[in-house]
N, C-alpha and C positions, 0 to 999 in steps of 0.2 A: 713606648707605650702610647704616645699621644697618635705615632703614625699607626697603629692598629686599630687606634679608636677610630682615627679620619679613616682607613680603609673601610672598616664594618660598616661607619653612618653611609658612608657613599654607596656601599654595595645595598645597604637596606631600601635607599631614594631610589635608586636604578631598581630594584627588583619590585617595587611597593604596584607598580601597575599594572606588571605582569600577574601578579598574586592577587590584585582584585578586580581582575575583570569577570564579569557574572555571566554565564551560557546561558541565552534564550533560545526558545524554538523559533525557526524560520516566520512563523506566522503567531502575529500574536494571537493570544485569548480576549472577547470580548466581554470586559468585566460584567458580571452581574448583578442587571437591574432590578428591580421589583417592580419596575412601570413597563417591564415587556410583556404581552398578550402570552397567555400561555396556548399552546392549542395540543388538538387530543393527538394520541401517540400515532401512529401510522400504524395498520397492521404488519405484523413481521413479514408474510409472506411480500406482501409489496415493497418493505422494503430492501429485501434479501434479492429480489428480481432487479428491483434499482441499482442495487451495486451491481451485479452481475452485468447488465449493461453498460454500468461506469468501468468496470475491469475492459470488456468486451468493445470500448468507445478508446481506453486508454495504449489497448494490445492492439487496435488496429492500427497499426503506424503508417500504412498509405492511404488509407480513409474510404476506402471502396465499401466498406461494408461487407466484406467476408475475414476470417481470419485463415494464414495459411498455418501451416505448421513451424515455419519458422518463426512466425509474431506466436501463436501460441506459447515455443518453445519460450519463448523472450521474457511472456507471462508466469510461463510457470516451467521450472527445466526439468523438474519430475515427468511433465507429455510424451508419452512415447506416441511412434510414428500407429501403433496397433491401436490404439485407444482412438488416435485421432480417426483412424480408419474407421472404427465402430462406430462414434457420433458424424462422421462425414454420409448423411442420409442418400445423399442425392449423387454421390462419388463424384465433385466436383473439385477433388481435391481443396478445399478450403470451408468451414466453419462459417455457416450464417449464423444470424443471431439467435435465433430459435435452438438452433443445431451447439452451438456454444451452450444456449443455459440447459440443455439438457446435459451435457458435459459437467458445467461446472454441479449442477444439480447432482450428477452420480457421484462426482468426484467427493464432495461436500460428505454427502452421505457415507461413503465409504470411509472418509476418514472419522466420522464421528461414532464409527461403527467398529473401528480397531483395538483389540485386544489393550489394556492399559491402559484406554483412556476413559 
């Protein structure tokens, strides 16, 4: 009896710091103040255009400033090579930034425009 009790206590000490360790997100959150400046909202279209260069900043991976189709694909694996065709204006094989948010723009659209949602 005594040696089942010693096993349980030891198995409980050994397991006690695996069981409380607590998951945080990579990045903490910046508690909030009430002495921070609030400021006005950003209009949506601005900020919808901001991401889309933040996508379009993130997907270019050799930094040149066009996207090909395979950084596209990398972005998003739904891109077919037909699509990229239609917004590639200038058939330079590769996605300016312009040529991107018109992309992402029809893409956005279409999906908000699909049956069930």
């Amino acid at each position: 009896m005594m040696k089942t009790l010693l096993i349980s206590a030891t198995a409980m000490v050994l397991a006690a710091p695996a069981l409380a360790q607590v998951t945080t997100s990579s990045t903490p959150a910046a508690p909030p103040t009430s002495a921070q400046p609030t400021t006005p909202a950003a209009p949506a279209a601005a900020a919808s255009v901001d991401a889309k260069v933040d996508v379009f900043a993130k997907a270019d991976a050799d930094k040149n400033g066009a996207l090909t189709i395979a950084e596209v694909k990398m972005a998003d694996a739904t891109a077919t090579q037909a699509d990229f065709d239609k917004y590639d204006a200038d058939k330079s094989k590769s996605l300016s930034k312009a040529e991107f948010e018109k992309w992402a723009t029809a893409k956005a659209g279409a999906k908000a425009s699909a049956p069930g949602q």
